[in-house]
FIKE-227324 format. One line per field, with one value per residue (C-alpha): residue number from 1; residue in one letter; chain; x, y, z. Coordinates in Angstrom, 3 decimals. Layout:
N
n = c(NUM; ...)
res = c(A; ...)
chain = c(A; ...)
px = c(X; ...)
py = c(Y; ...)
pz = c(Z; ...)
//
This chain:
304
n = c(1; 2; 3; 4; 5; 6; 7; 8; 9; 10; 11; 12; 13; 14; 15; 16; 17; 18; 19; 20; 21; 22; 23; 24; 25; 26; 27; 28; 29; 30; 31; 32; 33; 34; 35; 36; 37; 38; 39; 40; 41; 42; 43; 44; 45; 46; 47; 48; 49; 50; 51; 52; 53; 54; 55; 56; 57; 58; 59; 60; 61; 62; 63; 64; 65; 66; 67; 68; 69; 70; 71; 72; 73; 74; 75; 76; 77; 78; 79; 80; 81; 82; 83; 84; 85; 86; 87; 88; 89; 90; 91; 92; 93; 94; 95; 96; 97; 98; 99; 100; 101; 102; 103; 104; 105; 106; 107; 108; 109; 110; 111; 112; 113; 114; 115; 116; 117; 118; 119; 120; 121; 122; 123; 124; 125; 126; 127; 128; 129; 130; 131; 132; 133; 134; 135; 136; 137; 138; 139; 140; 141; 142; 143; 144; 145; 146; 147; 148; 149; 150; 151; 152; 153; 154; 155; 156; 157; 158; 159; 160; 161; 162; 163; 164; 165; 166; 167; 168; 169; 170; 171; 172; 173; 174; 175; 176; 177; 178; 179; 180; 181; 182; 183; 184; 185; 186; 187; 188; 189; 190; 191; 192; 193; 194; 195; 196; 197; 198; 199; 200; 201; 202; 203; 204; 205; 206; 207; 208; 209; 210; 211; 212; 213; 214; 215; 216; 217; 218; 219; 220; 221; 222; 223; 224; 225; 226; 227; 228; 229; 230; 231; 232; 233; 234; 235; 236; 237; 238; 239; 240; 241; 242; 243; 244; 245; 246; 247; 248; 249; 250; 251; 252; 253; 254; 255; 256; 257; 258; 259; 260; 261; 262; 263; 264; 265; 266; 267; 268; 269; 270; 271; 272; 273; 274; 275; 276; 277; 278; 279; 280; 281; 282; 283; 284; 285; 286; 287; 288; 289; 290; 291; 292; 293; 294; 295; 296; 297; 298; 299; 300; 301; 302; 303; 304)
res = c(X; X; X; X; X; X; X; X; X; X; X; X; X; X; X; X; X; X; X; X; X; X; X; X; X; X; X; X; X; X; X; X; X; X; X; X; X; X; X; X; X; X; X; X; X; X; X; X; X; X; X; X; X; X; X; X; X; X; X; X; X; X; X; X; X; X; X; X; X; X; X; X; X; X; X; X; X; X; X; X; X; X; X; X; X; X; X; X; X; X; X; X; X; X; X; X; X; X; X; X; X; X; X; X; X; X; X; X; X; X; X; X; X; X; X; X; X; X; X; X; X; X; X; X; X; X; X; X; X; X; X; X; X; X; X; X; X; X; X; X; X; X; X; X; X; X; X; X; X; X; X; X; X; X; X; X; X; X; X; X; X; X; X; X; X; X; X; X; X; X; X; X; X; X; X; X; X; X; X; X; X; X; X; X; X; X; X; X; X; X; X; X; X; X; X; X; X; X; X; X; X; X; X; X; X; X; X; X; X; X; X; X; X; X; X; X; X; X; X; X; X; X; X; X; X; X; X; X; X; X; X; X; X; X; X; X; X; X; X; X; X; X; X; X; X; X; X; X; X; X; X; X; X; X; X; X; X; X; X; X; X; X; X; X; X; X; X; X; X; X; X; X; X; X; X; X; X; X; X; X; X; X; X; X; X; X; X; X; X; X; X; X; X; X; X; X; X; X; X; X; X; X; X; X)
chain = c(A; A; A; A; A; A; A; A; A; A; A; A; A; A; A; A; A; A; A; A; A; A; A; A; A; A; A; A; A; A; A; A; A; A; A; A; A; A; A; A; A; A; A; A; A; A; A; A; A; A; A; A; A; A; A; A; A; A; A; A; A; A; A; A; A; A; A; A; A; A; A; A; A; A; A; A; A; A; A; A; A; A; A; A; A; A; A; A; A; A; A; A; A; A; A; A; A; A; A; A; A; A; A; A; A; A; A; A; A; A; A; A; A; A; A; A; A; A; A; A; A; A; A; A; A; A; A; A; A; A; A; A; A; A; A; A; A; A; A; A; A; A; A; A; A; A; A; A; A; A; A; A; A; A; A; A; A; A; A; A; A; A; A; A; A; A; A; A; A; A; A; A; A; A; A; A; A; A; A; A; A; A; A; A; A; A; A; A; A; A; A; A; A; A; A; A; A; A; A; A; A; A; A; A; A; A; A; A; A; A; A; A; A; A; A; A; A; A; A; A; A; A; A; A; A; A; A; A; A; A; A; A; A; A; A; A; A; A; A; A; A; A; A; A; A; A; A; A; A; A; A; A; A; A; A; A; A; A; A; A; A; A; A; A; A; A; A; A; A; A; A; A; A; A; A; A; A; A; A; A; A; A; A; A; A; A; A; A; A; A; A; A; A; A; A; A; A; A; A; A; A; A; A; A)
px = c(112.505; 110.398; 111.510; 111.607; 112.279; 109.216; 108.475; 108.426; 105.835; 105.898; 103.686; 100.497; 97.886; 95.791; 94.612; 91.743; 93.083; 97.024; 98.518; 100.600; 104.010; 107.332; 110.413; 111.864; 113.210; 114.540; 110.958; 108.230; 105.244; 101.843; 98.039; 95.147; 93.164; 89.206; 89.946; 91.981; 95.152; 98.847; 100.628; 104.238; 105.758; 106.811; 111.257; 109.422; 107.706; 105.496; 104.391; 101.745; 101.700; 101.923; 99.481; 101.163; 97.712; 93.950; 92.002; 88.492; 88.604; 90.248; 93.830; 95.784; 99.194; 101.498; 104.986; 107.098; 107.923; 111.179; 112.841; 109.938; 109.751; 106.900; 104.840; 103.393; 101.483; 98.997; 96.008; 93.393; 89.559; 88.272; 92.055; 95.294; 96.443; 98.927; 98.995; 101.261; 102.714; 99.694; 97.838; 95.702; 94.737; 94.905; 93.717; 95.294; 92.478; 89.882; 89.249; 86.534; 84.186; 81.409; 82.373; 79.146; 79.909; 81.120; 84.640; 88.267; 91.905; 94.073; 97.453; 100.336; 103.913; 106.447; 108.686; 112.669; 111.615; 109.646; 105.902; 103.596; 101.119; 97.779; 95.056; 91.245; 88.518; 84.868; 83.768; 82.112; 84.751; 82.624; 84.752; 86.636; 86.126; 89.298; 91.943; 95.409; 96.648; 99.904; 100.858; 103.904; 105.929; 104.162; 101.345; 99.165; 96.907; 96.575; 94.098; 97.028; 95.491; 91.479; 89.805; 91.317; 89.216; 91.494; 95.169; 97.999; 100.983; 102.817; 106.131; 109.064; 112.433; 115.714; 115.857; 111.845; 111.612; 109.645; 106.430; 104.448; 100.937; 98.655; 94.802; 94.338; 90.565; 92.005; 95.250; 97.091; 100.779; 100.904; 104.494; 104.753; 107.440; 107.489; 109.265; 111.735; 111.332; 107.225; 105.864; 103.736; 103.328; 103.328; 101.410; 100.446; 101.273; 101.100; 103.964; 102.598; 99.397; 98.795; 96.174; 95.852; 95.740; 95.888; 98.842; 99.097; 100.867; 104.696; 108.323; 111.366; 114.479; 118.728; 118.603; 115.549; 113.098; 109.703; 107.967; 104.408; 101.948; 99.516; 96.133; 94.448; 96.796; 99.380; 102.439; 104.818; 106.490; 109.502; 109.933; 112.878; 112.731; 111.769; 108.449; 109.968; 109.066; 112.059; 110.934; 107.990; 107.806; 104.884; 103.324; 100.760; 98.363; 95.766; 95.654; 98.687; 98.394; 101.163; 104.819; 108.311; 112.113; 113.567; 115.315; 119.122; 120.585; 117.763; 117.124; 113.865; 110.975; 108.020; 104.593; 101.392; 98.295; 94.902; 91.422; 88.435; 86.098; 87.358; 84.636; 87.165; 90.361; 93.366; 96.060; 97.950; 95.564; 95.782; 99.336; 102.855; 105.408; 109.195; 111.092; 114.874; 115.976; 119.343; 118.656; 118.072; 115.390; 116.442; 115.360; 112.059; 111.777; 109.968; 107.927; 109.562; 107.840; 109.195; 108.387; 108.962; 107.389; 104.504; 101.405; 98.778; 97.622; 93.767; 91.702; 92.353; 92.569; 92.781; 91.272; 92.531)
py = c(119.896; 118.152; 115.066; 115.365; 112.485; 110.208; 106.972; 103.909; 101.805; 98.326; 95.540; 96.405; 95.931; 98.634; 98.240; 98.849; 99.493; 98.837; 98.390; 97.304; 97.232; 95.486; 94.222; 90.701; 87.958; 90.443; 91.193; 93.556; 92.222; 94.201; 93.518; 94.273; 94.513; 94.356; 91.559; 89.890; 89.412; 89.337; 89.795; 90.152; 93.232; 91.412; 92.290; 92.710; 95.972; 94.573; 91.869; 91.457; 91.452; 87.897; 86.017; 84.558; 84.365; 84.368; 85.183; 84.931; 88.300; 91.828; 91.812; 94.533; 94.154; 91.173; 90.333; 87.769; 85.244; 84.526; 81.008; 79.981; 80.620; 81.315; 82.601; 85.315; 87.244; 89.332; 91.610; 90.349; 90.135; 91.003; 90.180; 88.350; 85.741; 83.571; 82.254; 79.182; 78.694; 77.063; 79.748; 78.419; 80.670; 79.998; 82.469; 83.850; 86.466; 88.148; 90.698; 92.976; 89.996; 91.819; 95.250; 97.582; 98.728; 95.943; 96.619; 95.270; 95.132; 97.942; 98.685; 96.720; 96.121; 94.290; 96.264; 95.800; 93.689; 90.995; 92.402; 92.485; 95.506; 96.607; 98.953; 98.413; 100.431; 100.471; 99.947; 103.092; 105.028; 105.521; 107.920; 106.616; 103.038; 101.547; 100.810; 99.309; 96.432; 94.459; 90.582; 89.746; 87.140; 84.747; 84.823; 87.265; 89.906; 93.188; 96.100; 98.978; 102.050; 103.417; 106.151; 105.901; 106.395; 105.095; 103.605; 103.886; 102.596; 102.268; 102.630; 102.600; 104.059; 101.799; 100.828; 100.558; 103.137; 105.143; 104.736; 106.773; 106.173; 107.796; 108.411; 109.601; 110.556; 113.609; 114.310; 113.398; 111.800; 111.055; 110.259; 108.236; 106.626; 102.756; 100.451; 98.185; 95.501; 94.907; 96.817; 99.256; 102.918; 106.045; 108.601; 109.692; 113.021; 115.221; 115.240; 116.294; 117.691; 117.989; 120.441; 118.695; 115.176; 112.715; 110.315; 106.766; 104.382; 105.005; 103.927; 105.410; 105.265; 104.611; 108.545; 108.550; 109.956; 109.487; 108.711; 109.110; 108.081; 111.336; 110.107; 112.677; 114.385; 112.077; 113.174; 111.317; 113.029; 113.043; 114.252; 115.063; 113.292; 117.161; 117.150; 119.739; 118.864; 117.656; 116.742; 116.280; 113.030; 113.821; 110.755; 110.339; 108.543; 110.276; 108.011; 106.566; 104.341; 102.379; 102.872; 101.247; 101.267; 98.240; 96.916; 95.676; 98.548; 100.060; 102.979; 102.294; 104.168; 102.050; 103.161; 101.509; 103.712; 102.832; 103.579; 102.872; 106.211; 107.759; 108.169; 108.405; 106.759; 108.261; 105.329; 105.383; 105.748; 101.714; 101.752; 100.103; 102.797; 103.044; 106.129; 106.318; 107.974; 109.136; 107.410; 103.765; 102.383; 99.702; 95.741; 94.702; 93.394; 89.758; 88.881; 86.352; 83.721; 83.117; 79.194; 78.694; 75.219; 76.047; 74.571; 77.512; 79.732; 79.822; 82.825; 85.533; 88.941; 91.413; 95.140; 97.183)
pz = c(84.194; 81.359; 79.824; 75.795; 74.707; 73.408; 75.145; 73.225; 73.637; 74.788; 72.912; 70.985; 73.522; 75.130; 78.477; 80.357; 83.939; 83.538; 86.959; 89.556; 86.835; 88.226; 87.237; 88.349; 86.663; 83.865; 82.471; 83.375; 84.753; 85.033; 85.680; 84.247; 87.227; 86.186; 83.540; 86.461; 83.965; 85.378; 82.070; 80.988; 78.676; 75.323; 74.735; 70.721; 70.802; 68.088; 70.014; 72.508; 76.484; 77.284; 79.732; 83.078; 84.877; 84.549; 87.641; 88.002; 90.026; 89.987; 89.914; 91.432; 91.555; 92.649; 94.649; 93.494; 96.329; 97.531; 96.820; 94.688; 91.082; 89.490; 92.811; 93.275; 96.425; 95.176; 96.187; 94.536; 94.593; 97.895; 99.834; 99.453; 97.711; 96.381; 92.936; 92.043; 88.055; 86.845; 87.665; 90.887; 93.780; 97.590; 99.521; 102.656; 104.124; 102.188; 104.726; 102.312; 101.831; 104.206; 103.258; 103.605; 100.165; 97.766; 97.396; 95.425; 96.003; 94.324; 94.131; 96.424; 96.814; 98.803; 101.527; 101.673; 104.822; 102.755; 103.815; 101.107; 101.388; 99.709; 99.308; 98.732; 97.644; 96.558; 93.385; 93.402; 95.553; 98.137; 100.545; 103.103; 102.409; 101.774; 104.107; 103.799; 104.897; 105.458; 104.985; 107.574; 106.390; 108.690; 107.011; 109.574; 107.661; 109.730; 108.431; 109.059; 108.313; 107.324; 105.812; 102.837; 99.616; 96.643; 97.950; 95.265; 95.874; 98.888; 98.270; 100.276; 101.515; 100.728; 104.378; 104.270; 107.255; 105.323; 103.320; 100.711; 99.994; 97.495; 98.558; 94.657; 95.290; 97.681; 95.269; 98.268; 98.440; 102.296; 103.923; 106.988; 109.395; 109.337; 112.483; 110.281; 113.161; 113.246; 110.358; 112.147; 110.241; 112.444; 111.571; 108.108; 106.929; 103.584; 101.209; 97.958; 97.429; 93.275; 92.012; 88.141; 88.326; 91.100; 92.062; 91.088; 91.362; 92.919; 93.157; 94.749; 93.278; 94.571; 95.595; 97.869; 94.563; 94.508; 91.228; 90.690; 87.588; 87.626; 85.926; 84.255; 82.684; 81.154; 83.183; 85.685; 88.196; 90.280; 93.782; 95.829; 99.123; 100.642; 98.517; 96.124; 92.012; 90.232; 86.578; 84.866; 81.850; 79.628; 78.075; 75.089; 77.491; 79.252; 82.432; 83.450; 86.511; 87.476; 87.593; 87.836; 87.226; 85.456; 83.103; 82.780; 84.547; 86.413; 84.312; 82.542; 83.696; 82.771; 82.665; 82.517; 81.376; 80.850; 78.496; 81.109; 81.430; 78.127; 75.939; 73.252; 73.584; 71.312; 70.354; 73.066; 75.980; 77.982; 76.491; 78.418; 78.239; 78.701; 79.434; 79.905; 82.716; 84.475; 88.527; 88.948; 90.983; 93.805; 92.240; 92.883; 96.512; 96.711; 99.620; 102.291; 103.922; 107.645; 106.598; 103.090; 103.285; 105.367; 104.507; 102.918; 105.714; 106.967; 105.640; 108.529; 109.014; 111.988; 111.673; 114.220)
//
């Protein structure tokens, strides 16, 4: 089934590589990742996105953190981060630092166990290159899986026994079986394979749905939880990227798109979107440190 009703657009700016969209705290947050911007969707649609953060790196997507207000965990730069309200960075590993091929965080997201986890990739998407990795809640990096040319997503089950993750250069939704109790994935295997487009950024929603941006061709999808299509939104952007279910009651698909690579960009293309829907998503899962107080962790990371 294809949505029909229009989106509405949220705020007037236009994006270069909209990302890594969430809802917490009753607002929609988002990134900007090559301008390294963490940005907030305006409640005025006339109004602009409004600056929460200013890195001086690519920003991929963030967590909020648990018990502290105003903290975020976020794959950024060459690793993983945490940024406090005023905006200041302490690192926790930046395991792509002496990458053979100069590479950036992507896309990331916080399991229903309070793990933050993220992709990276090469600047040029060299194949194979990026890997994904997974912050436990005490503070111990781990390089989980390889091989993996341009990571989108994850995202996860209710229970978090199950993950989805998105290797967008192949067009490739992979499924795999997560242990609740230490975080380690099983086995990746295909769940959707798309032959226009390539999956983006994802979120599941209360009946075990998988959404997917698909950049290329302005769509997002919907997947049963047996890989079978279930509706198709159609948006007037191009390249939409990242993806979420907010608002009030759940129901608000948001959208993030973006304009890099067009040679001409239409009016919409780097766009926020939001799309009414009938299943609400779960609410945003923060990351939980085992120690909230703990003093900022050294820069480490382990790559199995």
């Amino acid at each position: 089934m294809t949505a029909t009703v229009p989106p509405a657009v949220l705020g007037t700016d236009r994006l270069e590589l909209g990302e890594g969209i969430r809802w917490t705290d009753d607002r929609a947050v988002l990134t900007d990742i090559l301008s390294g911007r963490l940005l907030a969707a305006p409640h005025d649609p006339a109004a602009p996105l409004a600056l929460i953060a200013q890195l001086p790196c690519p920003l991929g997507a963030v967590a909020p953190v648990e018990g502290h207000p105003g903290h975020w965990i976020a794959a950024a730069g060459t690793g993983i981060c945490r940024i406090d309200p005023a905006g200041r960075v302490a690192w926790i590993a930046r395991p792509e630092d002496d990458a053979p091929a100069p590479m950036r965080m992507n896309d990331g997201v916080a399991d229903p166990h309070g793990r933050f986890w993220a992709g990276s990739m090469a600047y040029d998407t060299t194949e194979d290159a990026g890997s994904l990795y997974r912050l436990d809640r005490d503070g111990r990096v781990t390089r989980v899986l390889r091989d993996i040319t341009i990571p989108n997503g994850p995202a996860f089950s209710a229970d978090g026994t199950v993950m989805y993750l998105a290797d967008s250069a192949r067009g490739v939704i992979l499924r795999c079986p997560v242990d609740p109790a230490s975080g380690d994935p099983g086995t990746p295997e295909p769940f959707v394979t798309l032959t226009s487009g390539s999956p983006d950024g994802m979120t599941t929603d209360i009946e075990g749905g998988l959404w997917t941006a698909v950049w290329g061709i302005g769509q997002v999808h919907r997947y049963h939880p047996d890989g079978s299509l279930d509706r198709i939104v159609d948006l007037p952007a191009e390249q939409p990227a990242g993806l979420c279910l907010g608002g009030p009651d759940g129901r608000t698909l948001l959208v993030t798109s973006a304009h890099i690579g067009l040679p001409a960009p239409g009016a919409f293309d780097g766009a926020v979107f939001a799309v009414r829907v009938d299943v609400p998503g779960a609410q945003t899962a923060p990351y939980r440190p085992a120690i909230p107080s703990a003093p900022d962790p050294a820069d480490r990371a382990d790559t199995l």
